[in-house]
GUNU-774030 format. One record per residue: x, y negated, z of N, C-alpha, C, O in turn; residue in three letters. Coordinates in nm, 3 decimals. Example, Ala and Ser with C-alpha at 12.3 -4.5 7.8 and 13.67 -1.06 7.14 Angstrom:
NODE     n.x     n.y     n.z    ca.x    ca.y    ca.z     c.x     c.y     c.z     o.x     o.y     o.z rest
NODE   1.319   0.569   0.780   1.230   0.450   0.780   1.320   0.330   0.780   1.424   0.332   0.846  ala
NODE   1.285   0.225   0.708   1.367   0.106   0.714   1.290  -0.003   0.787   1.341  -0.114   0.804  ser
REM end
This chain:
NODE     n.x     n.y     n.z    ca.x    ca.y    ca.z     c.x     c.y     c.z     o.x     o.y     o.z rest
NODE   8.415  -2.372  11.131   8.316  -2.400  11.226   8.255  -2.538  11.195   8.318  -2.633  11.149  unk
NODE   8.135  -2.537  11.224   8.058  -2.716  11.173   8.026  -2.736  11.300   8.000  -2.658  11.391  unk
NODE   8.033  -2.926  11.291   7.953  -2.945  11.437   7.818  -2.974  11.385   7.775  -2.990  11.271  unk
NODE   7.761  -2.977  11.508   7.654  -2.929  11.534   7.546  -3.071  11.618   7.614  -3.142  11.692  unk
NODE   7.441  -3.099  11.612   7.447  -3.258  11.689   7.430  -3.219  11.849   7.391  -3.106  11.878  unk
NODE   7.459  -3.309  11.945   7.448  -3.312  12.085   7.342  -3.238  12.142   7.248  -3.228  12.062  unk
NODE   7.324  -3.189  12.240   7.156  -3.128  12.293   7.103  -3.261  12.313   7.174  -3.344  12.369  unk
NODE   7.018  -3.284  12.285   6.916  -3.387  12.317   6.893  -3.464  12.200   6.794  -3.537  12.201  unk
NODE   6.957  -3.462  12.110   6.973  -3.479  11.965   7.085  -3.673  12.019   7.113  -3.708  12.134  unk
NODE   7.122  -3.759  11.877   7.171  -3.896  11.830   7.038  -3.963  11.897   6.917  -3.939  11.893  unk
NODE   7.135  -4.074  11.970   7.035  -4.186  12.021   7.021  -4.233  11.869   7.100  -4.221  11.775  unk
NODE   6.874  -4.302  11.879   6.829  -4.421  11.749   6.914  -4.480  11.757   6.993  -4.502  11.849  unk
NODE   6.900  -4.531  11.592   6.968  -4.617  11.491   6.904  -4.742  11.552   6.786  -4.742  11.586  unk
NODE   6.978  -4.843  11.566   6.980  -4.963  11.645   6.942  -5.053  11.454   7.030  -5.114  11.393  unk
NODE   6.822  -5.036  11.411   6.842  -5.116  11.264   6.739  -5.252  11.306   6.714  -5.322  11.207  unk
NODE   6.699  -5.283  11.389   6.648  -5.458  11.420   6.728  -5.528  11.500   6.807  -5.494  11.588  unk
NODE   6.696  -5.628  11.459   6.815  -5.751  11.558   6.697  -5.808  11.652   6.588  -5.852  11.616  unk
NODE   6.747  -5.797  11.783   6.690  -5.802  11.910   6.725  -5.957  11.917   6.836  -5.983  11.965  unk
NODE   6.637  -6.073  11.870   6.693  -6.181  11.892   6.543  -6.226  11.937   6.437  -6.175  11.900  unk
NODE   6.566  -6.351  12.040   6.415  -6.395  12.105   6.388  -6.505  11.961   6.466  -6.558  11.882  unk
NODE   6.198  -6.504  11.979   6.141  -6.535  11.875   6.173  -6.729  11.947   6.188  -6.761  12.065  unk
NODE   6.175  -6.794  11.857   6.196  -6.962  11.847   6.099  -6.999  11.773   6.057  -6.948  11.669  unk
NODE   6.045  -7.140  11.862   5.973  -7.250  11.768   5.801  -7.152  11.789   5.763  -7.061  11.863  unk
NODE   5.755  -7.212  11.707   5.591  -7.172  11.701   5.533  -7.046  11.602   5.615  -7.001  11.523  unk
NODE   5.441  -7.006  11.602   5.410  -6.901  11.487   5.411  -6.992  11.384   5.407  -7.114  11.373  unk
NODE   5.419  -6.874  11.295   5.383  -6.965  11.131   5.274  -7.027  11.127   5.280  -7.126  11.055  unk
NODE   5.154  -7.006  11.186   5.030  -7.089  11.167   5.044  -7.178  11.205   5.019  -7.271  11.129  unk
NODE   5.088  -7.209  11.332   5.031  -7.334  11.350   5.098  -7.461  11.356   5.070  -7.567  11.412  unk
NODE   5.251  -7.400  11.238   5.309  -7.477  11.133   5.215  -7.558  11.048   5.195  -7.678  11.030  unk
NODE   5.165  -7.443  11.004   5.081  -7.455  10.845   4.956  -7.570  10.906   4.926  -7.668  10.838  unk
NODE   4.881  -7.538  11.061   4.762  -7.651  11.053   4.837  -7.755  11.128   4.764  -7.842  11.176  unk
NODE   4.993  -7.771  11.157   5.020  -7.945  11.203   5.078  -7.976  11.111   5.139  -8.082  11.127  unk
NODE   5.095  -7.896  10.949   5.153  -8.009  10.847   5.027  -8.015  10.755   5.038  -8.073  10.647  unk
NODE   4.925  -7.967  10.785   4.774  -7.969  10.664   4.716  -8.079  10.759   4.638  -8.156  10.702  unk
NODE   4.743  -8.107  10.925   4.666  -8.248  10.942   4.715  -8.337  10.936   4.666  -8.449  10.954  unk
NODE   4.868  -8.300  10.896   4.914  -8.459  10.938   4.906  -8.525  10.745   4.902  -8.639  10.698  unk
NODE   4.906  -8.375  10.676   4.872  -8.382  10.518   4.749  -8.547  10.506   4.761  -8.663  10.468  unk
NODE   4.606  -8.432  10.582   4.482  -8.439  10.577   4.488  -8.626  10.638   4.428  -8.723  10.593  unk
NODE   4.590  -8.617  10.758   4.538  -8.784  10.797   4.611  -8.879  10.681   4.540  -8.971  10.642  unk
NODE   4.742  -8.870  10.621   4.756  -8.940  10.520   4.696  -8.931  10.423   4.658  -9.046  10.398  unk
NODE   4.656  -8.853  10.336   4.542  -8.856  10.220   4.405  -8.932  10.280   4.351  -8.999  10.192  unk
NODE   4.363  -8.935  10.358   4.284  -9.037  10.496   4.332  -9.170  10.421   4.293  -9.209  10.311  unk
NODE   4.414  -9.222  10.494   4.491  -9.340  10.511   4.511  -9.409  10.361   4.474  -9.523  10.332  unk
NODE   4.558  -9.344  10.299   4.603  -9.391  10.160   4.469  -9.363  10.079   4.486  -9.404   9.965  unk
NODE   4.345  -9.309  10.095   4.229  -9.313   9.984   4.129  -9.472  10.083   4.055  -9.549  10.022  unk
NODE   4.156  -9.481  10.230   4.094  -9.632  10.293   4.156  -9.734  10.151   4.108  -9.794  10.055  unk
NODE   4.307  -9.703  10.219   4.375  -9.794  10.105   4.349  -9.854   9.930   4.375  -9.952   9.860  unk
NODE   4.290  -9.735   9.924   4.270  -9.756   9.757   4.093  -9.807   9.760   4.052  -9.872   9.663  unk
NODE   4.019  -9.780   9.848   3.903  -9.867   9.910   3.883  -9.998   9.908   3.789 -10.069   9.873  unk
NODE   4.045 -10.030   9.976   4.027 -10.138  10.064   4.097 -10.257   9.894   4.066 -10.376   9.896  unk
NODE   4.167 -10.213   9.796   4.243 -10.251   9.688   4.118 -10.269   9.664   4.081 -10.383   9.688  unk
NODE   4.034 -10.195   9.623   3.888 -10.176   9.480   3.803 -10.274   9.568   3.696 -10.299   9.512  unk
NODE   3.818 -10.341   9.699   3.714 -10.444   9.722   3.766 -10.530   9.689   3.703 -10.611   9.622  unk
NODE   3.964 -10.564   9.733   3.929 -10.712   9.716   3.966 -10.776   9.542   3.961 -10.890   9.494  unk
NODE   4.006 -10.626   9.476   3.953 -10.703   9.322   3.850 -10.740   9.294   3.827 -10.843   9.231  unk
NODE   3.733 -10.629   9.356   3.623 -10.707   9.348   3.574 -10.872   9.364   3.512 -10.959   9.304  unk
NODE   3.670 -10.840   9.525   3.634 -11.008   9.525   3.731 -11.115   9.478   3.708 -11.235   9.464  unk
NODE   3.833 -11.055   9.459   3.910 -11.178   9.341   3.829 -11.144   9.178   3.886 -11.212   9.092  unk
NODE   3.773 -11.103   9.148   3.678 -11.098   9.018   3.566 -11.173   9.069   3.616 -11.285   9.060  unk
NODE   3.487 -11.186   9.101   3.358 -11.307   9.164   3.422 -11.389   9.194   3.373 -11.498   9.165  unk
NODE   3.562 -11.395   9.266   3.610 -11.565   9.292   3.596 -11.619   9.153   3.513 -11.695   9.105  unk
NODE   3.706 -11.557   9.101   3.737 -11.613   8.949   3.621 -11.649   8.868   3.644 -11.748   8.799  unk
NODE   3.505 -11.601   8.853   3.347 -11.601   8.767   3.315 -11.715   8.901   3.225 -11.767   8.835  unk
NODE   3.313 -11.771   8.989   3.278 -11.875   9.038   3.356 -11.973   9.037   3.319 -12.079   9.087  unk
NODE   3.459 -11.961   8.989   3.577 -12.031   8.997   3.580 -12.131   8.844   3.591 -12.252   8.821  unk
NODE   3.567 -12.014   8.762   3.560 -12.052   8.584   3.555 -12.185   8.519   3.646 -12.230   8.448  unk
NODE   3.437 -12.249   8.548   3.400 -12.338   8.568   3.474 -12.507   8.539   3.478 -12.594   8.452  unk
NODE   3.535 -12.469   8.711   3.603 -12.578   8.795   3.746 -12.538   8.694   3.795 -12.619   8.615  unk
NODE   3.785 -12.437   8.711   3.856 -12.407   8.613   3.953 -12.470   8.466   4.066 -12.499   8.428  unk
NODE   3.769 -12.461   8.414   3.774 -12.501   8.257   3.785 -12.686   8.266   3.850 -12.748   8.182  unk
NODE   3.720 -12.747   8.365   3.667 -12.870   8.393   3.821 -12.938   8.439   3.844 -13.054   8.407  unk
NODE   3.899 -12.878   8.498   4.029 -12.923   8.551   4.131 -12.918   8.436   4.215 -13.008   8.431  unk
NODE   4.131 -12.845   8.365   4.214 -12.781   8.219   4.179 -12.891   8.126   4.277 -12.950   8.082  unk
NODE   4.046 -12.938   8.080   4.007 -13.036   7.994   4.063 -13.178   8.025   4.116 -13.257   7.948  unk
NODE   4.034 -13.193   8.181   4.066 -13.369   8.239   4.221 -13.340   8.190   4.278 -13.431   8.131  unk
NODE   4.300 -13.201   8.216   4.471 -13.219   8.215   4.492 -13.294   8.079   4.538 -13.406   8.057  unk
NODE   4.429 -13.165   7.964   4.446 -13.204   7.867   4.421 -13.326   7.770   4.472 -13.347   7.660  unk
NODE   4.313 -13.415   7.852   4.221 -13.574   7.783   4.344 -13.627   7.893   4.372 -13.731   7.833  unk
NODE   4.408 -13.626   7.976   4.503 -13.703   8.039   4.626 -13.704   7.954   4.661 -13.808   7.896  unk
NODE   4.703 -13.575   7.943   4.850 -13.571   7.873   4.796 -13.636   7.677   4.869 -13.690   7.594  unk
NODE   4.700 -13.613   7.669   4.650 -13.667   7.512   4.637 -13.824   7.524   4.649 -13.913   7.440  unk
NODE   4.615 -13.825   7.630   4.592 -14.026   7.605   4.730 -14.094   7.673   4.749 -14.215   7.662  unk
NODE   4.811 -14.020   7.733   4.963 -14.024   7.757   5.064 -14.054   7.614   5.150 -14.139   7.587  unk
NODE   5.006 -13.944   7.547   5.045 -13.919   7.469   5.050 -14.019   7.325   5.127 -14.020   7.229  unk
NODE   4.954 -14.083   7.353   4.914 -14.203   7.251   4.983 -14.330   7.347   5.073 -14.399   7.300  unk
NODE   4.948 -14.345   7.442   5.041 -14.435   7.491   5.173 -14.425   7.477   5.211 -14.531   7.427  unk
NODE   5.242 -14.370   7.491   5.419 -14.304   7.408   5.451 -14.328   7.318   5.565 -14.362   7.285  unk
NODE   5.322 -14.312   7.231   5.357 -14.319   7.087   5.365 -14.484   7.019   5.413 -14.518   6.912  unk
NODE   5.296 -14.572   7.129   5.224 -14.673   7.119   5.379 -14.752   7.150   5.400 -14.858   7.090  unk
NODE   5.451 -14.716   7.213   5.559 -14.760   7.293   5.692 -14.750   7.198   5.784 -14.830   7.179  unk
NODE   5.661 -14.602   7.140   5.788 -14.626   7.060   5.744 -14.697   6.931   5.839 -14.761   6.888  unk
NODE   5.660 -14.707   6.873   5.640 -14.823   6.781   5.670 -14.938   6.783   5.712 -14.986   6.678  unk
NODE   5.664 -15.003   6.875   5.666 -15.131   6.899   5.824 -15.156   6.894   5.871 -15.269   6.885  unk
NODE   5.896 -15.044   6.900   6.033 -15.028   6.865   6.102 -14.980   6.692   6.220 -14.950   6.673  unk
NODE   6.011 -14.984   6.599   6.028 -14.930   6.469   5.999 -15.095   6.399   5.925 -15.188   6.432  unk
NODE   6.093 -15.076   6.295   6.041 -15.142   6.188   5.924 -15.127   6.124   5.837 -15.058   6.175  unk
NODE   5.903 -15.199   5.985   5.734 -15.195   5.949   5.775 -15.082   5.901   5.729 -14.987   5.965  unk
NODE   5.868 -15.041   5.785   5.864 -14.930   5.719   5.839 -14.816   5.782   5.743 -14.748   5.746  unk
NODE   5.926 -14.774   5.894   5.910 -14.645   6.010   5.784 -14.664   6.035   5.728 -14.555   6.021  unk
NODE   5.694 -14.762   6.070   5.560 -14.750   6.116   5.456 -14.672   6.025   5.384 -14.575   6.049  unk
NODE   5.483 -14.777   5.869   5.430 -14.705   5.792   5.419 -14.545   5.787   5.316 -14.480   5.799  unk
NODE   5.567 -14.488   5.763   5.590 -14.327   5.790   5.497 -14.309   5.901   5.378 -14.281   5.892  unk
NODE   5.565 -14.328   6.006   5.497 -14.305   6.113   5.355 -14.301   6.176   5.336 -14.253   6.287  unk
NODE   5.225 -14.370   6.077   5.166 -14.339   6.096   5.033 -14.289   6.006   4.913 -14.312   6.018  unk
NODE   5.150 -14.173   5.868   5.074 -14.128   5.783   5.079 -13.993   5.853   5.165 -13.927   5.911  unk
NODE   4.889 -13.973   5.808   4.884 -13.805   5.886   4.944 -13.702   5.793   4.966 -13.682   5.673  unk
NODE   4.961 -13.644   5.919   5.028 -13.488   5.911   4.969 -13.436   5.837   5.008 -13.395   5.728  unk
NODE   4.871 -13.429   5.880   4.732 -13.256   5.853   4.650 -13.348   5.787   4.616 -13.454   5.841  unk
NODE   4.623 -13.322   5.699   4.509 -13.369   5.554   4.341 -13.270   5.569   4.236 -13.313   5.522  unk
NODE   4.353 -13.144   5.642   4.254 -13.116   5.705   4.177 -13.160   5.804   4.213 -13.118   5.914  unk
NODE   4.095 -13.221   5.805   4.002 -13.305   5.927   3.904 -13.198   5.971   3.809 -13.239   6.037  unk
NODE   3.912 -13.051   5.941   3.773 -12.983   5.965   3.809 -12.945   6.131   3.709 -12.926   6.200  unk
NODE   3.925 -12.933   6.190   3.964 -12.891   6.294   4.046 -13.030   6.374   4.118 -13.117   6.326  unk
NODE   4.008 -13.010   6.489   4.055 -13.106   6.616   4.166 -13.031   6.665   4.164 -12.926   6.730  unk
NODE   4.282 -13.109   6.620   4.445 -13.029   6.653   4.541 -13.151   6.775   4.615 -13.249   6.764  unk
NODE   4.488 -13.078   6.873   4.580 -13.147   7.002   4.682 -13.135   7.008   4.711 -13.028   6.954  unk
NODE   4.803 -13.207   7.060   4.938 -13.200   7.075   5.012 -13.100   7.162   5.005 -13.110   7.285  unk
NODE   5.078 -13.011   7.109   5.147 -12.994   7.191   5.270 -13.006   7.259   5.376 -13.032   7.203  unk
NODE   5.256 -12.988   7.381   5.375 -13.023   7.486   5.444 -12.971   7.558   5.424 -12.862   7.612  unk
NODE   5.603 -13.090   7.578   5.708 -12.973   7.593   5.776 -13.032   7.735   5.740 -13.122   7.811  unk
NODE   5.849 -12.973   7.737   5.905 -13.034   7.918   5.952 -13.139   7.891   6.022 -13.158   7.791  unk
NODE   5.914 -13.248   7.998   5.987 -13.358   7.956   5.909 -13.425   8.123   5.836 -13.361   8.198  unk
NODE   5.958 -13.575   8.143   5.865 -13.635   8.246   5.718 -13.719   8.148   5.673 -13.708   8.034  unk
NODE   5.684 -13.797   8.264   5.587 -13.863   8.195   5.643 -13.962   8.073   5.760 -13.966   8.033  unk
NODE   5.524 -14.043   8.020   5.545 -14.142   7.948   5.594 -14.234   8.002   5.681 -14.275   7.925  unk
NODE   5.593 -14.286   8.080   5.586 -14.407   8.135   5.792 -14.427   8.240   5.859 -14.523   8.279  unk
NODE   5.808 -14.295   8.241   5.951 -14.284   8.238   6.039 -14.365   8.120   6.121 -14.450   8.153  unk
NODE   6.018 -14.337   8.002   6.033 -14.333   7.881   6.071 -14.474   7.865   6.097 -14.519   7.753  unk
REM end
């Protein structure tokens, strides 16, 4: 003998999970993370605005600046150069004749170029 199904036939197959829906639809996920996207790409292109002016204006400082610049750089350098002869002036007066002699045959046998001293940490001359 076979069975046979119930009169009224098998209640449905129970195949979804009856759970309450949470949180928001998917959309309107998608447009509160595309504005909050949209206001930082905002924020950070002001930013790169606000960078590209003030190189601008540190580039015109500097071209107005140049100048005063070059003019402050020269006095340093006609200052530490005549320091510099004074020093030299100082330790002589501490040499015998011979050391003087040495001392004040030139270096450089080329005269076509103006060759300034250079300088290393130390205090002034007048320390010395």
């Amino acid at each position: 003998m076979q069975d046979l199904p119930p009169i009224g036939g098998y209640e449905p197959v129970q195949w979804k999970r009856n759970l309450p829906s949470r949180g928001f639809r998917p959309v309107i996920y998608f447009w509160l993370i595309s504005g909050a996207m949209g206001y930082g790409f905002y924020r950070f292109y002001q930013g790169v605005d606000e960078q590209r002016e003030l190189t601008r204006e540190k580039q015109w400082a500097r071209f107005f600046l140049q100048p005063l610049l070059i003019a402050e750089e020269d006095r340093n350098t006609a200052r530490r150069y005549f320091s510099e002869l004074k020093r030299q002036e100082l330790v002589k007066e501490s040499m015998s004749d011979e050391m003087k002699a040495k001392f004040e045959e030139e270096i450089y046998h080329d005269k076509s170029k103006l060759r300034l001293p250079r300088y290393t940490a130390g205090g002034p001359a007048s320390e010395h």
